[in-house]
N, C-alpha and C positions, 0 to 999 in steps of 0.2 A: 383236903388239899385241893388247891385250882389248879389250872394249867400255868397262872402266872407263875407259882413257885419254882417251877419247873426249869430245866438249864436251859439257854439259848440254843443247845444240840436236841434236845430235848421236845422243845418248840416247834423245833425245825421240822422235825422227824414227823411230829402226828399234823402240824398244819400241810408237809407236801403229799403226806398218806390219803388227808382228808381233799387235796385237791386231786388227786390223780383216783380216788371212788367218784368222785361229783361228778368226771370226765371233764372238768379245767384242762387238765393235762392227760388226759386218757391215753392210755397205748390204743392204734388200729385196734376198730374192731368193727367186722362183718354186721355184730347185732345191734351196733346202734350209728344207723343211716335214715333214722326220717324223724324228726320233733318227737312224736309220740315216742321212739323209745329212748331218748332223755328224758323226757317225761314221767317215761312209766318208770327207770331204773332211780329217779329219783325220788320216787312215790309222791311227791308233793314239791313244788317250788313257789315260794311268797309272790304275789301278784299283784298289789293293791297298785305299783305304779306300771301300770302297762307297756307303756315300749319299755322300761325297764327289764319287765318279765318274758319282754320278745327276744330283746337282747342276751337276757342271761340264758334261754334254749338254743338259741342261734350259736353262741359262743362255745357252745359242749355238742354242737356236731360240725363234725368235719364240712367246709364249705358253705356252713349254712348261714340264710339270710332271713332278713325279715317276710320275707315273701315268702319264703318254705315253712315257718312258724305261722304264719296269717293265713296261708293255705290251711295247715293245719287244724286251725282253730276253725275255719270257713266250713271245712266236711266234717268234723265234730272228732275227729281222731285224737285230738285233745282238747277238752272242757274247762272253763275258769265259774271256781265258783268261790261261795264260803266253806270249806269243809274242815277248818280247824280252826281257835286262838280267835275267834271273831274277824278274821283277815281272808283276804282274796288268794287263792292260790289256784296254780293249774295245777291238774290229774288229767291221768287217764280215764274216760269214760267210766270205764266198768269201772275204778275204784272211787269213783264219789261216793257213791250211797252208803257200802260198808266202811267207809271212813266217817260217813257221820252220823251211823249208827253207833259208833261208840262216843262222838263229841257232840252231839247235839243235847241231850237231856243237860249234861254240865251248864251248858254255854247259857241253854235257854235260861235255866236256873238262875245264872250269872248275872242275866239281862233284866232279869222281870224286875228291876226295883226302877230300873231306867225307863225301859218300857211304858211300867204303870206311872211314873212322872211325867209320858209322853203324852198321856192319855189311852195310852194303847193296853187291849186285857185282851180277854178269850173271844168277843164279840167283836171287836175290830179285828183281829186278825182272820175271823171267819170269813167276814163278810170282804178282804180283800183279797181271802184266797178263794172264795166263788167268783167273786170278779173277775180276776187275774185265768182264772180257768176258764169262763165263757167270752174271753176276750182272744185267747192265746191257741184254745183248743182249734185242729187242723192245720198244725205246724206254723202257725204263724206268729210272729216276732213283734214287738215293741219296746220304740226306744225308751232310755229314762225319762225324759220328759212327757211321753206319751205314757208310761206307767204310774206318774205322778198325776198328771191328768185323770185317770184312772180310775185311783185311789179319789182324788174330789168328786169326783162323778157319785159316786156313791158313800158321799158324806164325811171322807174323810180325808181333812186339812194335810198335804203333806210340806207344809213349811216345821220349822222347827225340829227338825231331823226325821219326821216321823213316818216321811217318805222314804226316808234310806231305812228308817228301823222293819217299817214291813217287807222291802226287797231283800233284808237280811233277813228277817223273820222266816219269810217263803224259801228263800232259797237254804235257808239251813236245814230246815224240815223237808226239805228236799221237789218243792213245789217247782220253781222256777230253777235255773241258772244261766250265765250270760251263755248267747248265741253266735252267732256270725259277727264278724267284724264290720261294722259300717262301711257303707262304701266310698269311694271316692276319695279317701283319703289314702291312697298306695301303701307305702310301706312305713309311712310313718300314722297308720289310723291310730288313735289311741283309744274311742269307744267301743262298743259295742251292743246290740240288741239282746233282750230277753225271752227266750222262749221256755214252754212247759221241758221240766227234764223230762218226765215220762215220757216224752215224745222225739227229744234230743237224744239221749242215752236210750240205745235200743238194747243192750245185752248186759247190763249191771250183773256186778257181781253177788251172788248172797250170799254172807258168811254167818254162820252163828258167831256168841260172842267172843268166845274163848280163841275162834277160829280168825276171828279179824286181827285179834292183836296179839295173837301168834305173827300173822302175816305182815301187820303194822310193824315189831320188831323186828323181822328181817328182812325186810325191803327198806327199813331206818337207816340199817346199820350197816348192808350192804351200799346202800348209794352216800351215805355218811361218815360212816366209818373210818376212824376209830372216834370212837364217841362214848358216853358213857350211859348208865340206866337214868340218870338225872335229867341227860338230855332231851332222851328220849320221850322224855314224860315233859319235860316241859314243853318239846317242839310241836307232842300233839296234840297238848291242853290237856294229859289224863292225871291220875294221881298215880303216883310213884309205885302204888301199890298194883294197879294197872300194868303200866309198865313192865315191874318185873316181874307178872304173871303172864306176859306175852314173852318175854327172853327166856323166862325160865321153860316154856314149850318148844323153842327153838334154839336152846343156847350150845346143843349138838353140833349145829348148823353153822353155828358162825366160832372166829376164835376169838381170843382175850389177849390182851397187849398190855402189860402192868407198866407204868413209867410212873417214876415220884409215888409210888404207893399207891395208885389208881388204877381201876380197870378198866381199860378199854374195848371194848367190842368192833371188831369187821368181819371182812368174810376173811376166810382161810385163804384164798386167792392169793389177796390184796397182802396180806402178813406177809406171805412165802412170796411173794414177787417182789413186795417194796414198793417205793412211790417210784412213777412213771420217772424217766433223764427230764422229762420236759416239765417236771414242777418244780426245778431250778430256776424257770423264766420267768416271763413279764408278761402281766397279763391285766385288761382294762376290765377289770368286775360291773356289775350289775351295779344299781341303788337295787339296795335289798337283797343283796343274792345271798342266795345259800350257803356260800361259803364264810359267811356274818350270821345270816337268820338261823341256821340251820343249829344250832346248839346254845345252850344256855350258858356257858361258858364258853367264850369265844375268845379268851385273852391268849392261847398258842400263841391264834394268826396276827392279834389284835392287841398292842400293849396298850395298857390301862391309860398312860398319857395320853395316849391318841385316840380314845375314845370320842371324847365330843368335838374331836376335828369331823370324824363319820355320821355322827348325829347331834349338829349342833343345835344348842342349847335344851338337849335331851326332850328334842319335840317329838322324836318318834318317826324322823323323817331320815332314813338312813342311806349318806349317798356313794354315787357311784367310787369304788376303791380303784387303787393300782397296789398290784401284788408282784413284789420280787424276791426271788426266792424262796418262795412260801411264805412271807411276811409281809401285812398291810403295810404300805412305805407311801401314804398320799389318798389323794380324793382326785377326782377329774370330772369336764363337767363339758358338755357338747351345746353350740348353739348351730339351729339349722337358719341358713338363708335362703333366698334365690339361687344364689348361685353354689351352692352346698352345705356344706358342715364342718363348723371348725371346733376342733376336740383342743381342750386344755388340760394339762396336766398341773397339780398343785400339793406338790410333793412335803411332808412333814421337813427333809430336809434335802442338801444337795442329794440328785441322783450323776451317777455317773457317767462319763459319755457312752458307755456299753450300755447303759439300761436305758439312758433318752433315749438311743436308738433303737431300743427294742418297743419303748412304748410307743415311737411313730410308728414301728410295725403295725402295731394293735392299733391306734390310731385310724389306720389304713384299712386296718379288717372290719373295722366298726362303719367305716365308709361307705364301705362295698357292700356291707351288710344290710344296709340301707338303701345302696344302690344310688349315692350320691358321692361327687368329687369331694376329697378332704381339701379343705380352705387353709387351716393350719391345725397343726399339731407342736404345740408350744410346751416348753417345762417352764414355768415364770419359777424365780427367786423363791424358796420356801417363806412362808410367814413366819 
């Protein structure tokens, strides 16, 4: 059974459960007031579009902005690399490495028929990861085109992808990952530099194996929650079988929510409290946020019609949502100018006058987030 089959009460119940674990809607809480511990409570958030990724930690703490995120990422308090699904996400420092100690052998595996099409084997990747280390070694940073550089320097072409396939390469095997944010571009930077991790991440965590994905399932399903063992396994690229040998060490820990004949796993917390009053509201999602990436079945929040309004023409490009009352109800999309940023709403259908006003609220917060005047905040005609 999906969560499509499921009632519209039903829907309702594990998509506001699931927003009010992610802290969308979190009740106050003392333990998470600085980036890193959105970050860390969410063990992983999808990254590939950057201010998207700024935006979706900013959104899940109280008053935060892009500045407090970019600081973040500036003292290494939170890390953006590859550590799962072949995709960018940020972690906490310490949990990179043990996270891709359990995804890295799959992935590489995954790659090598791409790879060897790239012309890439055992020899070119050695020889960019000496480079890369007598280039980087004593803390210092370079950009993508100076990495790409790099790589030709010592004989290897990075046209034809095969410039991005070695900084995936390095950085999944845990060689490199991104660094400080570029400067000068404020709070809307969207690159960043690359430095050695060994040098970035000073206290990694070591887990044995059994020991990671004990830990991988309850930090899943804790910051995900309610979700299932399928998800889990597909959100961290492991097999199934994976999966429930990490819940089955920790399934003490967390509880189970049966709805439509399905088990759902979160923390006991979250059961016995219920979703927060505030995942009733209206909120402007990420492109990419977790509250989409975060499960393999995402039709709760997400009904099947409106799937390819979120990722049109199933390119993999997945954009920014509005969520009301715990339901996908539109897409929205910001452009900045000189004189600020104007946020559009583009709703699957009419919203109400209660909810336009609520998503200028957000509108407003995404503003300030950025630390720019909102230009407009519009709901156009649904298509």
């Amino acid at each position: 059974m999906t969560d499509a089959s499921l009632t519209m009460k039903e829907r309702t119940r594990l998509a506001r459960l699931r927003l009010t674990a992610q802290l969308v809607a979190a009740r106050p809480s003392a333990a998470i007031s600085r980036p890193a511990d959105v970050v860390r409570r969410m063990l992983a958030m999808q990254a590939q579009d950057f201010p998207a990724s700024v935006w979706a930690v900013a959104l899940r703490l109280p008053g935060g902005t892009a500045a407090h995120v970019l600081q973040a990422l500036t003292d290494g308090s939170i890390v953006r690399s590859w550590p799962m699904r072949g995709t960018l996400h940020l972690t906490a420092p310490e949990d990179l490495g043990w996270i891709q100690s359990l995804t890295t052998e799959r992935l590489l595996r995954s790659a090598s028929t791409t790879h060897a099409a790239a012309g890439l084997g055992p020899r070119e990747f050695a020889v960019a990861r000496d480079a890369v280390l007598g280039a980087l070694t004593g803390n210092r940073m370079l950009t993508r085109p100076e990495m790409y550089e790099l790589f030709r320097s010592v004989g290897i072409a990075p046209e034809e992808q095969r410039g991005y396939h070695l900084l995936w390469h390095l950085a999944q095997t845990g060689v490199i990952c991104l660094g400080p944010p570029l400067q000068g571009a404020g709070n809307q930077a969207q690159r960043q530099s690359f430095v050695l991790a060994s040098e970035w991440i000073r206290a990694p965590r070591l887990l044995e194996r059994e020991e990671a994905l004990a830990e991988l399932a309850r930090r899943y399903f804790t910051g995900h929650g309610p979700a299932t063992v399928r998800d889990l396994a597909w959100w961290a690229g492991l097999t199934l079988a994976d999966a429930r040998l990490g819940v089955e060490q920790v399934g003490g820990e967390l509880a189970t929510l049966t709805i439509g004949g399905s088990d759902y796993l979160l923390s006991p917390e979250l059961l016995d409290a219920g979703p927060a009053a505030a995942a009733s509201g209206v909120f402007a999602l990420a492109g990419f946020d977790e509250f989409v990436l975060g499960y393999q079945d995402r039709s709760a929040q997400l009904a099947a019609e409106h799937v390819q309004r979120i990722v049109p023409g199933k390119n993999g490009m997945f954009l920014s949502t509005i969520v009301t009352g715990g339901l996908i109800a539109g897409t929205w999309r910001r452009t900045i100018a000189r004189s600020g940023v104007a946020v559009t709403a583009e709703p699957f259908g009419s919203l109400s006058a209660t909810v336009s006003a609520r998503f200028d609220r957000e509108a407003r917060r995404y503003a300030r987030h950025l630390g720019l005047p909102l230009i407009a905040a519009a709901a156009p005609e649904p298509a």
